[in-house]
DOZA-443427 format. One line per 2 residues: their letters; for each residue x negated, y negated, z of C-alpha. Coordinates in Angstrom, 2 decimals. Each point is the difference from the previous one (the first is absolute). Layout:
residues N
A	X Y Z ~ ...
END
This chain:
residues 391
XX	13.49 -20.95 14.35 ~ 0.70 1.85 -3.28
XX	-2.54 1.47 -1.68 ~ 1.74 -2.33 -3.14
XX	-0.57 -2.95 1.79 ~ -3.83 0.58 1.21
XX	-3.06 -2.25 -1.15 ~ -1.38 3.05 -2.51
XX	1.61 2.54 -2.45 ~ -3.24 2.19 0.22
XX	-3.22 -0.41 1.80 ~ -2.81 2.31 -0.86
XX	-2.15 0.96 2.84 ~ -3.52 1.11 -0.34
XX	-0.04 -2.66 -3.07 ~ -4.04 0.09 0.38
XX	-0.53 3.88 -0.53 ~ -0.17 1.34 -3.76
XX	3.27 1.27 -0.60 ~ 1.71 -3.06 1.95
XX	-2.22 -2.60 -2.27 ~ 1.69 2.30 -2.83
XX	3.57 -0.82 1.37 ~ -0.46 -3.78 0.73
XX	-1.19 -0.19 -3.77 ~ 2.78 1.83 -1.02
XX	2.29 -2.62 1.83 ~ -1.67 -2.73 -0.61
XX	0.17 0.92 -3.83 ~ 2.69 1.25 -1.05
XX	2.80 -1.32 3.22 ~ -0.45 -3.64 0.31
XX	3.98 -0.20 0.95 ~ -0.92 2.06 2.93
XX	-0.89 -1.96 3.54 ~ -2.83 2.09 1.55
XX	-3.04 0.20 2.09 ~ -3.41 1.56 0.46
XX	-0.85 1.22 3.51 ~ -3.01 1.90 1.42
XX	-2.19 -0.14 3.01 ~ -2.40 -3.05 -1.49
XX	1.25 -3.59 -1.27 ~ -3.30 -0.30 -1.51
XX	-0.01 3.44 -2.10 ~ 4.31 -0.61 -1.32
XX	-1.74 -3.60 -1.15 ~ -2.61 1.43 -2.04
XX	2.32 2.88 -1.48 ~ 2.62 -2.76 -0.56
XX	-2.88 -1.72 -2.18 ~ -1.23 3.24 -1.51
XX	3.68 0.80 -1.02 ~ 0.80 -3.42 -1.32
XX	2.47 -0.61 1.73 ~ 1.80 -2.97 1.04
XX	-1.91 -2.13 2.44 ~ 3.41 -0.48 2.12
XX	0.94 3.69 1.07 ~ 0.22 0.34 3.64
XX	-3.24 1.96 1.69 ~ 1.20 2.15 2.83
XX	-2.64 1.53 2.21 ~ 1.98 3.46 1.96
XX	-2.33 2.67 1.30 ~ 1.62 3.04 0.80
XX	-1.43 0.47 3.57 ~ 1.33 -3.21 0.68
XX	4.35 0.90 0.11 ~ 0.76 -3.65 0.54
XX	-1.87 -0.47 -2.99 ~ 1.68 2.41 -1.45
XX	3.39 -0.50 1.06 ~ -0.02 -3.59 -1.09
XX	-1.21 0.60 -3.67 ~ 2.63 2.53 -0.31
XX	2.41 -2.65 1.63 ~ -0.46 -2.41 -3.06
XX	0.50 2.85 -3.01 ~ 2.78 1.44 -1.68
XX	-1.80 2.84 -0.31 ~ -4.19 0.90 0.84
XX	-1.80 1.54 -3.23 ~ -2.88 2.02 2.01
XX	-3.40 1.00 -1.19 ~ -1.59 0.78 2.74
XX	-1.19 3.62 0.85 ~ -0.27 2.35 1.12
XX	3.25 -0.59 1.68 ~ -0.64 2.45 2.58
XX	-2.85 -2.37 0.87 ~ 1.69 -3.00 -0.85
XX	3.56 0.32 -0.59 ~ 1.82 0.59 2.61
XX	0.44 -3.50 1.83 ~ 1.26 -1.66 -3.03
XX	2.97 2.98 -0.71 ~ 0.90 -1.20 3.81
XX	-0.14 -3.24 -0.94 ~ 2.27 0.40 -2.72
XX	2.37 2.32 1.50 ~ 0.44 -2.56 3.11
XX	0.46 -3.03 -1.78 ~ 2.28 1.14 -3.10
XX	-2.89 -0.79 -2.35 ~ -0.21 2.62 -3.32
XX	-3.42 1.88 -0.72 ~ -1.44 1.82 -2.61
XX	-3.35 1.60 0.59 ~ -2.49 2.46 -2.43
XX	-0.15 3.05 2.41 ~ -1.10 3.28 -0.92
XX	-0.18 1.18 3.68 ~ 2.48 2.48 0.33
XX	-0.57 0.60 3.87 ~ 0.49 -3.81 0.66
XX	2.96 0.13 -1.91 ~ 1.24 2.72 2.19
XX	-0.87 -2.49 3.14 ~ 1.62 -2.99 -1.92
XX	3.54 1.74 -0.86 ~ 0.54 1.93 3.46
XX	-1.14 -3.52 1.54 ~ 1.28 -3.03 -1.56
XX	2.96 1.34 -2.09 ~ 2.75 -0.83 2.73
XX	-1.57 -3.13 0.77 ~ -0.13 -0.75 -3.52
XX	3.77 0.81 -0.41 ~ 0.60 -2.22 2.85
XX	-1.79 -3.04 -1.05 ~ 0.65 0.22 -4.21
XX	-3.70 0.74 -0.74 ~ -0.26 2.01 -3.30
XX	-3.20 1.76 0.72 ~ -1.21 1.57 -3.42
XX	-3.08 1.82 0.19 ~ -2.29 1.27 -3.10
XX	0.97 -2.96 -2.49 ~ -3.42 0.40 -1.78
XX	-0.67 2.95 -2.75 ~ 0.36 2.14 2.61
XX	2.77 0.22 0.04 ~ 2.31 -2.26 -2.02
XX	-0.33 1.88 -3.63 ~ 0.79 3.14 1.51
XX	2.77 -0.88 1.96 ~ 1.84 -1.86 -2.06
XX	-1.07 2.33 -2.76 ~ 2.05 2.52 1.65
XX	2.77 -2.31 0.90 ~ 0.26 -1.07 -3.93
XX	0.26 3.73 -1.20 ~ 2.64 0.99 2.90
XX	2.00 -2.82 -1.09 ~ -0.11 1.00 -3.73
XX	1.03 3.70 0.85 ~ 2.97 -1.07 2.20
XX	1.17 -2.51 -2.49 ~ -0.52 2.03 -3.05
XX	1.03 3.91 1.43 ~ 2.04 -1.06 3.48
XX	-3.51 2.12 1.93 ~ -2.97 -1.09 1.32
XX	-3.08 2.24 -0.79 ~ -0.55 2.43 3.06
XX	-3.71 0.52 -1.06 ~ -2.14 -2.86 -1.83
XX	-3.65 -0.07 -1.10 ~ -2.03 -3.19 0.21
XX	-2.47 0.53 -2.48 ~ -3.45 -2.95 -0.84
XX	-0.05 0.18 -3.74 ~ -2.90 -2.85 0.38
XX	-1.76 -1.61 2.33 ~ -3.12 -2.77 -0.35
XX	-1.20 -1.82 3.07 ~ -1.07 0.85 3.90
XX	1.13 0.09 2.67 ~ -0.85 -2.35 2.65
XX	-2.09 -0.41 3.21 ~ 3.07 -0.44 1.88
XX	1.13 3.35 -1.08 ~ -3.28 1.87 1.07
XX	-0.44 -1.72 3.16 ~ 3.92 1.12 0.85
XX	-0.97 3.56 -0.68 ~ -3.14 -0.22 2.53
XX	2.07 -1.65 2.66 ~ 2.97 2.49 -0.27
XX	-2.36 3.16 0.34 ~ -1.86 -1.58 3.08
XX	3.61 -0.64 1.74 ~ 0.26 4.06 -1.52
XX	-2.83 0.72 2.29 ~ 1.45 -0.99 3.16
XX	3.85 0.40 -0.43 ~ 0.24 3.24 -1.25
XX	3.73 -0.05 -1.24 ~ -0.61 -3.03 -2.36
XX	-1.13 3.03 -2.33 ~ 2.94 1.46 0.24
XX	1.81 -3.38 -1.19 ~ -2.45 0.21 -2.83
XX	0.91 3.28 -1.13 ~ 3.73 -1.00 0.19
XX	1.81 -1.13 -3.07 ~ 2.62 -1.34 2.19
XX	-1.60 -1.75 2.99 ~ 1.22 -3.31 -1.13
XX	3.37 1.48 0.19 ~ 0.84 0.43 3.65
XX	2.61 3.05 0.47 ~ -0.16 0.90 -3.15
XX	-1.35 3.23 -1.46 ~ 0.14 0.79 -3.74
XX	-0.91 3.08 -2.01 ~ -3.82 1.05 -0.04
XX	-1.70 -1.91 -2.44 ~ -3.09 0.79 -2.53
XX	-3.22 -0.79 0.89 ~ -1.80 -1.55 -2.92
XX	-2.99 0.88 1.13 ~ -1.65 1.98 -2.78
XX	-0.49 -0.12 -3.47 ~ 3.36 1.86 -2.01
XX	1.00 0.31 -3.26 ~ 3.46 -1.16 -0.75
XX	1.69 2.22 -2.76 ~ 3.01 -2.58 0.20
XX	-2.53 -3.30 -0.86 ~ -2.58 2.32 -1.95
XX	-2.93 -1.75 1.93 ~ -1.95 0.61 3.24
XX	0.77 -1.85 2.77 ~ -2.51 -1.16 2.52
XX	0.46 -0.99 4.01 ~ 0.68 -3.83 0.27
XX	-1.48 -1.81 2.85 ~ 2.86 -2.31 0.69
XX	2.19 3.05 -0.37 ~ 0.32 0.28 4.04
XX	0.98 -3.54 0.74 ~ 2.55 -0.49 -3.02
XX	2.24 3.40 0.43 ~ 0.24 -0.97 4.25
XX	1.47 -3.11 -1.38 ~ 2.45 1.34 -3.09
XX	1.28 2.55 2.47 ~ 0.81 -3.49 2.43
XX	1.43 -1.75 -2.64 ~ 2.23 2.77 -0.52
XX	0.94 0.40 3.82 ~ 0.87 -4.31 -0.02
XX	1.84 0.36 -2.92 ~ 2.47 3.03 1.23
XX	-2.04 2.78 -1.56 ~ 1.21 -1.55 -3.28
XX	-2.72 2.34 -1.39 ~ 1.71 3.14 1.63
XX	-0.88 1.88 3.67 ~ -1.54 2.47 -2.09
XX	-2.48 -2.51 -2.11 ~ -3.46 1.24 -0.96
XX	-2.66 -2.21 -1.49 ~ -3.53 -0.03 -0.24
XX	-2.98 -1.78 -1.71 ~ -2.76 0.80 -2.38
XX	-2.48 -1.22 -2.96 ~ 0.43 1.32 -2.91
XX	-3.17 0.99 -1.56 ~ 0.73 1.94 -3.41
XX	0.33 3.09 -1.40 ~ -2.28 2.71 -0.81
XX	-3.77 0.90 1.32 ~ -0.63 -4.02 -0.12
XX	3.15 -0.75 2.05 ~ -0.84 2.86 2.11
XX	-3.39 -0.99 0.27 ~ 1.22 -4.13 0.95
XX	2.24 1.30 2.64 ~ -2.56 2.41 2.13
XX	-2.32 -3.33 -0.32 ~ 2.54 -2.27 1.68
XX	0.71 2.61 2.65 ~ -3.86 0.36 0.79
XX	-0.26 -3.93 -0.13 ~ -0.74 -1.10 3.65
XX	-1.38 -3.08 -0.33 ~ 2.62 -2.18 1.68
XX	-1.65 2.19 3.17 ~ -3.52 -0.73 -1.13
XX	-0.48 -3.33 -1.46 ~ 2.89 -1.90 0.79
XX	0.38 -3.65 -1.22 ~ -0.21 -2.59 2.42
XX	2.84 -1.79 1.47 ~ 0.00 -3.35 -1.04
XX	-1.92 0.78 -3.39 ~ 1.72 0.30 -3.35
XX	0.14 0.36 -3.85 ~ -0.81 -2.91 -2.39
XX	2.93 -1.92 -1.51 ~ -1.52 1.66 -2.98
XX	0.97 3.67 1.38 ~ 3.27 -1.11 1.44
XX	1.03 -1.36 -3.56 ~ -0.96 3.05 -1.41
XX	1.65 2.67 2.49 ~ 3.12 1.39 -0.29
XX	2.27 3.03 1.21 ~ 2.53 2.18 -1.92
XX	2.25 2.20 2.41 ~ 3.27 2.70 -1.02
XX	2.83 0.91 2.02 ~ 1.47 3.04 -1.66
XX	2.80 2.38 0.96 ~ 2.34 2.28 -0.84
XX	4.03 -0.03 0.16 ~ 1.90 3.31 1.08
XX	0.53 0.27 -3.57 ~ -3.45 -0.01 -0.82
XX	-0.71 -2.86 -1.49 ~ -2.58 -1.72 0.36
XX	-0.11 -4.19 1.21 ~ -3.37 -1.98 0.29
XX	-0.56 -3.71 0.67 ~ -3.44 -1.97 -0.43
XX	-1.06 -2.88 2.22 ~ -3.23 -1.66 -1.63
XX	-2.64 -3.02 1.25 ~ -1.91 -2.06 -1.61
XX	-3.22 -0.48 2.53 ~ -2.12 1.96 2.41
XX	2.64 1.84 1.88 ~ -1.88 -0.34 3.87
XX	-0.88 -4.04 -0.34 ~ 1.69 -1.39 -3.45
XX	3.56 1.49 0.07 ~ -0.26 0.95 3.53
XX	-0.26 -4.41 1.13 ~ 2.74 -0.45 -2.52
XX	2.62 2.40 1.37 ~ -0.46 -0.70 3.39
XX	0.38 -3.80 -1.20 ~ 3.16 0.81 -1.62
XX	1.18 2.10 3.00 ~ -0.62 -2.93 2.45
XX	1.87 -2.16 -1.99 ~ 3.02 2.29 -0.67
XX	0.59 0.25 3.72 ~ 0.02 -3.78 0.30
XX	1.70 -0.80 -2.82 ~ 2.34 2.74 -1.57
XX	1.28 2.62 2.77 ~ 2.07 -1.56 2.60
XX	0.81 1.81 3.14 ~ 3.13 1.53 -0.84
XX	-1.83 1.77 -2.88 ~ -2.65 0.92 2.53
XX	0.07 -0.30 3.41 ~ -2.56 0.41 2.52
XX	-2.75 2.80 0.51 ~ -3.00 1.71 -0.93
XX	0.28 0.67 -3.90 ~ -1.64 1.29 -3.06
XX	0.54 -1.74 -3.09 ~ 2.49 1.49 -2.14
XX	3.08 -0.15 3.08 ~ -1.35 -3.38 0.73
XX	-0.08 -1.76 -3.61 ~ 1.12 2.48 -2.36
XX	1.28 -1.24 -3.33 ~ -0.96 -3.68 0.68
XX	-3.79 0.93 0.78 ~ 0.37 1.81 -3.40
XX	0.98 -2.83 -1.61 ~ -2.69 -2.16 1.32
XX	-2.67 2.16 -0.75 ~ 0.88 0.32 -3.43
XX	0.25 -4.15 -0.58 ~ -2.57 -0.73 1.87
XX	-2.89 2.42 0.87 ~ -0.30 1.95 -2.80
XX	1.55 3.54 0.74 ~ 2.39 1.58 -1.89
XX	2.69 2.63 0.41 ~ 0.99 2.05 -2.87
XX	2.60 2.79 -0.64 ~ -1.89 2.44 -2.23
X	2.93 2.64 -0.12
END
């Protein structure tokens, strides 16, 4: 059956965990067009969230547990595409991106789990290919924003000088909001898999590891505090920094090294100039907490503090003329729950709805060779992002 023709556009598994109550509310909200579905592992818990969330008495409750594959295989069967919150994926994940992949069924997931993602591309890719699944990882803040970012400016230096920009900054201006349970407990489960498969560090320390036979120039670090003569503030390591640039340098590979074989990007916070900038950035470097006192999965800010959040990120370059071009994508809530349940939303929905599969045929993606322009466009009608040319 075509995915066109199936009973769902989108369901949204894990519907009953925090971020997943955040994306059924979303739906239910602001797509009432939409047909869709909440599924987790109890009928009883999607109920009560489907109270809690106010939404309509009549959408379908699908109970899929992901040690269960007929389970899985049969929610998957009914979608369009599968809007995933469930992690860690490593724990998690994995069943459902085989689901997908055998059954033609898109997916869209949060990961942040770079060695997974290494597993998920060298695994499921031809399958993917074979069966039409669009399998777009990182569709949350991590790493849509950046990606795109990047894709935005590359397409504003090629249309506006005939060159993309061989080396690009990704620079947080602002930031308000955390970072969620999900994210931590990722981190934890990646460095125990560390502990007994030794060369998962070494797809860690790779920029390219999501890029398989592909080696690009050495890239910088980002991982202490410097002063940027060019920006006239210090710049501070990012924690998302590792995650995002494996991805940019993917989206570049899937998109014909649009970017350039010899692209170099990397990712910091920008904390100010002076002894008080100075002073900012050595504090965010020493800043360990995520390691100490992570949240817990499953726990989250107030509606209050997701109202209230926001990000403000720059992509800036420079021409072979030497001038300089800079783009600015903005959101309006807490970037890791708020904007984050939004985008993946809008993601899901762009898949089902606006790329066909002549556009975008099967595989493992990331978001900006996936969706591109018409993600863009969503996110800036519907999910409050935008995407500015500064110069």
């Amino acid at each position: 059956m075509s995915t066109t023709q199936r009973e769902f556009d989108v369901i949204v598994y894990g519907a009953t965990g925090f971020t997943g109550r955040l994306v059924a509310e979303y739906i239910s909200q602001e797509h009432s067009d939409i047909k869709w579905a909440m599924a987790g592992r109890s009928a009883e818990k999607l109920a009560n969230v489907r109270d809690l969330i106010a939404a309509p008495a009549d959408i379908p409750l699908i109970v899929a547990d992901s040690s269960e594959e007929g389970s899985i295989e049969s929610m998957a069967q009914r979608a369009a595409c599968v809007i995933t919150t469930v992690g860690p994926y490593q724990l998690y994940g994995e069943s459902l991106v085989a689901a997908c992949a055998a059954t033609g069924t898109d997916y869209v997931d949060l990961c942040g789990e770079p060695a997974w993602m290494h597993d998920i591309v060298r695994n499921y890719n031809a399958a993917a290919a074979e069966s039409g699944a669009r399998i777009v990882l990182s569709c949350g803040f991590d790493s849509i924003p950046f990606d795109l970012g990047v894709y935005f400016l590359q397409k504003h230096a090629l249309e506006s000088t005939g060159s993309a920009l061989s080396r690009v900054k990704g620079r947080v201006r602002k930031m308000q909001g955390t970072f969620s349970g999900g994210t931590a407990a990722s981190f934890f489960e990646t460095m125990k898999r560390a502990k007994v498969q030794p060369e998962v560090m070494d797809w860690l320390r790779d920029p390219f590891t999501l890029c398989p036979g592909f080696t690009g120039p050495a890239q910088p670090h980002g991982a202490k505090p410097i002063y940027e003569e060019d920006l006239g503030s210090w710049s501070a390591p990012f924690i998302m920094a590792s995650i995002n640039t494996k991805n940019i340098h993917r989206s570049n590979a899937l998109l014909g090294h649009m970017y350039g074989e010899d692209f170099i990007y990397d990712e910091m916070l920008l904390t100010g100039p002076g002894e008080q900038g100075e002073k900012i950035a050595n504090a965010v470097a020493s800043d360990n907490s995520m390691a100490t006192n992570p949240p817990k999965p499953g726990e989250g800010p107030s509606k209050e503090e997701r109202e209230n959040g926001f990000f403000d990120v720059m992509f800036t370059g420079q021409t072979v003329e030497g001038k300089s071009l800079t783009v600015g994508v903005t959101g309006d809530k807490d970037p890791g729950y708020g904007s984050t349940s939004k985008m993946i939303t809008e993601a899901g929905l762009c898949l089902a709805r606006d790329v066909d599969r002549e556009q975008t045929p099967g595989g493992v993606y990331t978001s900006a060779p996936a969706m591109g322009d018409a993600l863009i466009k969503r996110l800036v009608a519907n999910a409050g992002l935008t995407f500015d040319i500064e110069s």
